[in-house]
C-alpha positions as CSV (number, residue, x, y, z in Angstrom):
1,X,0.0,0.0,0.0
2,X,1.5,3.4,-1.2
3,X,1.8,6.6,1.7
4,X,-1.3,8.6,1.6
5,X,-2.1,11.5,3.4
6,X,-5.6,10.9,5.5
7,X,-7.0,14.1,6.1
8,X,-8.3,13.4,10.2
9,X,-11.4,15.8,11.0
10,X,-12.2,16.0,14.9
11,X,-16.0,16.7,16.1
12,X,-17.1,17.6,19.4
13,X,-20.1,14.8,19.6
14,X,-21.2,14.6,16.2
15,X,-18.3,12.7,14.5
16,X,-21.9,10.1,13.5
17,X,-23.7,13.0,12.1
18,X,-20.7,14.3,10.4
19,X,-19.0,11.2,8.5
20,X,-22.2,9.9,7.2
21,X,-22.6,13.4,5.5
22,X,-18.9,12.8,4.0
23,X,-20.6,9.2,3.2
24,X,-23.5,11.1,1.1
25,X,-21.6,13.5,-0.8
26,X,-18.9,11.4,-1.6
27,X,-19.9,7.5,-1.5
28,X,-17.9,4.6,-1.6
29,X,-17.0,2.3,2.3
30,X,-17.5,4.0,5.6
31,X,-17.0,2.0,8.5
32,X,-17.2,3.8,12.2
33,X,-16.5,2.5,15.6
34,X,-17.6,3.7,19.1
35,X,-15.7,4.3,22.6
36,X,-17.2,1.6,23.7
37,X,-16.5,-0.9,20.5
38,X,-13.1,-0.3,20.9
39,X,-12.5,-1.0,24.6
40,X,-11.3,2.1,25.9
41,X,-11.9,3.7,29.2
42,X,-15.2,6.2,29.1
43,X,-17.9,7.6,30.2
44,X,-21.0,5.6,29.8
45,X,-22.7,8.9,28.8
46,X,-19.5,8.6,25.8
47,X,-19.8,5.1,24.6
48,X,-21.8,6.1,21.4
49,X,-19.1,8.6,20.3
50,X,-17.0,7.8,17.3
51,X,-13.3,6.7,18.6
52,X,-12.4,6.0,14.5
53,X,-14.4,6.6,11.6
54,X,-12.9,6.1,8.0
55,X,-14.4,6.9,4.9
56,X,-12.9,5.0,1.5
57,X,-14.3,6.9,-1.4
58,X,-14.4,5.3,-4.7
59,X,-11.9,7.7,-6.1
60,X,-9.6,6.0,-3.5
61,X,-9.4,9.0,-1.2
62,X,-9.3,8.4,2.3
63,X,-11.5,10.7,4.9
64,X,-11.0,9.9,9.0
65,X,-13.1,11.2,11.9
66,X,-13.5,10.7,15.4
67,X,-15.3,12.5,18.5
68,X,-12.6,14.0,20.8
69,X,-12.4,12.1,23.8
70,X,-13.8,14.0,27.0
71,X,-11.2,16.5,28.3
72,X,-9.3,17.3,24.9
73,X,-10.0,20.9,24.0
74,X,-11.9,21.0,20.9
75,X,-11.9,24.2,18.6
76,X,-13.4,23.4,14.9
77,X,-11.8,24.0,11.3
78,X,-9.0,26.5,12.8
79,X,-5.9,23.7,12.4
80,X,-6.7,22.2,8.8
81,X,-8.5,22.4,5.5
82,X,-9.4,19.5,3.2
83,X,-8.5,20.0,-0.3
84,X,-10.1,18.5,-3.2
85,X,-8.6,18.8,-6.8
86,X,-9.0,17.5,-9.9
87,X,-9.8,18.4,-13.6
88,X,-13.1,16.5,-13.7
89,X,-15.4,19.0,-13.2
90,X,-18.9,17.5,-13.0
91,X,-17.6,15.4,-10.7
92,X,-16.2,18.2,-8.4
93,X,-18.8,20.8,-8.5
94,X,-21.1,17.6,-7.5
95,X,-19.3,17.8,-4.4
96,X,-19.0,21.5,-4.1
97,X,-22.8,21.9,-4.2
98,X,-23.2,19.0,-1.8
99,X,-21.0,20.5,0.6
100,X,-22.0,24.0,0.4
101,X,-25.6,23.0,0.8
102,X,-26.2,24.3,5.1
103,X,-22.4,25.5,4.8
104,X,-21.2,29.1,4.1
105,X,-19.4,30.0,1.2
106,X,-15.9,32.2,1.6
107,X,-15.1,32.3,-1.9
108,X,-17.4,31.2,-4.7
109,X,-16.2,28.0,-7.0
110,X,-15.5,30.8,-10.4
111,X,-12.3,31.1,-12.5
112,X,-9.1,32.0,-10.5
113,X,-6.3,34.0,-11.8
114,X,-3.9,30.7,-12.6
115,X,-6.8,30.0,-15.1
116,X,-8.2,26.8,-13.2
117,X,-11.7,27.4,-11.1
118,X,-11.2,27.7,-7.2
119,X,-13.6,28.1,-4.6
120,X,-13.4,27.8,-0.2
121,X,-16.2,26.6,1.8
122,X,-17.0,26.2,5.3
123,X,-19.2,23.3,5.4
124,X,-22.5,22.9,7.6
125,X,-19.8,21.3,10.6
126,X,-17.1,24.4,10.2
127,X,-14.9,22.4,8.3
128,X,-13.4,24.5,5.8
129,X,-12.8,23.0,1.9
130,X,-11.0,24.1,-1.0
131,X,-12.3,22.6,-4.2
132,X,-9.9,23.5,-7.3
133,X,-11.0,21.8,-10.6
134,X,-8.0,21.9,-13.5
135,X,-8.6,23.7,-16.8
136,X,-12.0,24.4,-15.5
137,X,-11.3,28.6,-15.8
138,X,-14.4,28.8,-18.1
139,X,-16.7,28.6,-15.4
């Protein structure tokens, strides 16, 4: 198996919620386990939190997400941004619109100055996304 970077998204309690939205806009495997699945100390009010959730699309990207565990300080989208790039377009603004749909836009999806189109997005969980489709500077 090659390196890859995994993008690894943190929630505060709605890792669930959260990954299964990745699932929809996306597709392809998603496979989640709790606190309490994987055996580790917690609080019973806890157990149902996602310790590891990992989304396989059928690109063959990789997308990871868990609850932070009680006591971890929690502060959303200010330590990462997902990327997604490409040069097929339909498939790109597919996911643009997905995401954007309950999110706030911070830069409409519209034809950069390097000639490609470019757009930033905070989705409806505050995780921020930069979609860049190749040769797509018509739009």
């Amino acid at each position: 198996m090659p390196t890859r970077l995994n993008p690894y998204l943190n929630f505060n309690g709605n890792a669930r919620q959260a990954i299964e939205f990745y699932h929809s806009v996306f597709g392809g495997e998603l496979t989640t386990s709790t606190y309490a699945d994987g055996g580790m100390p917690h609080d019973p009010a806890d157990k149902d939190k996602i310790m590891h959730g990992q989304l396989i699309s059928p690109s063959g990207y990789w997308l990871m997400a868990s609850d932070s565990p009680p006591g971890m300080p929690f502060t959303p989208g200010n330590t990462m941004t997902v990327s997604l790039s490409g040069d097929n377009e339909a498939e790109l603004r597919g996911y643009w619109d997905k995401l954007a749909a309950g999110g706030n836009i911070i830069m409409p999806l519209e034809k950069a100055p390097w000639g490609d189109s470019f757009g930033m997005l905070a989705d409806k969980f505050g995780t921020p996304w930069m979609v860049n489709i190749t040769g797509a500077g018509n739009a």
